[in-house]
N, C-alpha and C positions, 0 to 999 in steps of 0.2 A: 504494500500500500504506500501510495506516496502523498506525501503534503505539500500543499503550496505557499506559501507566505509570499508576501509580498515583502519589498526593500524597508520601508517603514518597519515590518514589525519584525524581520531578521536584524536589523540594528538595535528594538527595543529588548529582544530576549538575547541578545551577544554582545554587546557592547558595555556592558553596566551601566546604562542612564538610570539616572537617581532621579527623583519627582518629588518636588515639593507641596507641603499642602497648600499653598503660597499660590503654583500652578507652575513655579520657573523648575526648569529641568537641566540637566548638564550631564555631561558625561565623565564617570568617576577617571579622576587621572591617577599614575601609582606614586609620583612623589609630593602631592596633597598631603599635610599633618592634618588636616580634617577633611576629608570626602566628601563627609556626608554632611556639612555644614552648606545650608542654603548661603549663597551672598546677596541675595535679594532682602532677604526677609532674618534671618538669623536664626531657621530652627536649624535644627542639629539632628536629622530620622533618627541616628542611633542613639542618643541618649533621651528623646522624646521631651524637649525641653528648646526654649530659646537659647540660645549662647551668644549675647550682645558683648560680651567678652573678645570674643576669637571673632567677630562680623566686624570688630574695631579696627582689631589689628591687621587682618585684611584688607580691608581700605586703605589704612596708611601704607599698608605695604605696596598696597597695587597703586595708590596716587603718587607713589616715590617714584617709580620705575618712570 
């Protein structure tokens, strides 16, 4: 038996995109210290919590570059 999937949903189940409840999405990278940290909004999927902590630090880091 074979399956079909389309492009859209072979990139959703291979790729590791992450999904915010926010609605922003991204694609988990491997040298991320947090992954699973939305930058939109500040949740955090793995610890089920906001982290305005590390959403901080992100920004000054990404407005440095």
């Amino acid at each position: 038996m074979k399956i079909i999937i389309t492009e859209r949903q072979s990139r959703l189940l291979f790729e590791e995109k992450i999904s915010c409840k926010c609605g922003h999405s991204w694609k988990k990278e491997k040298d991320d210290k947090h992954p699973n940290l939305c930058h939109m909004c500040g949740w955090d999927s793995d610890e089920q919590r906001y982290n305005d902590k590390e959403l901080l630090k992100f920004w000054k880091e990404y407005l440095k570059a």
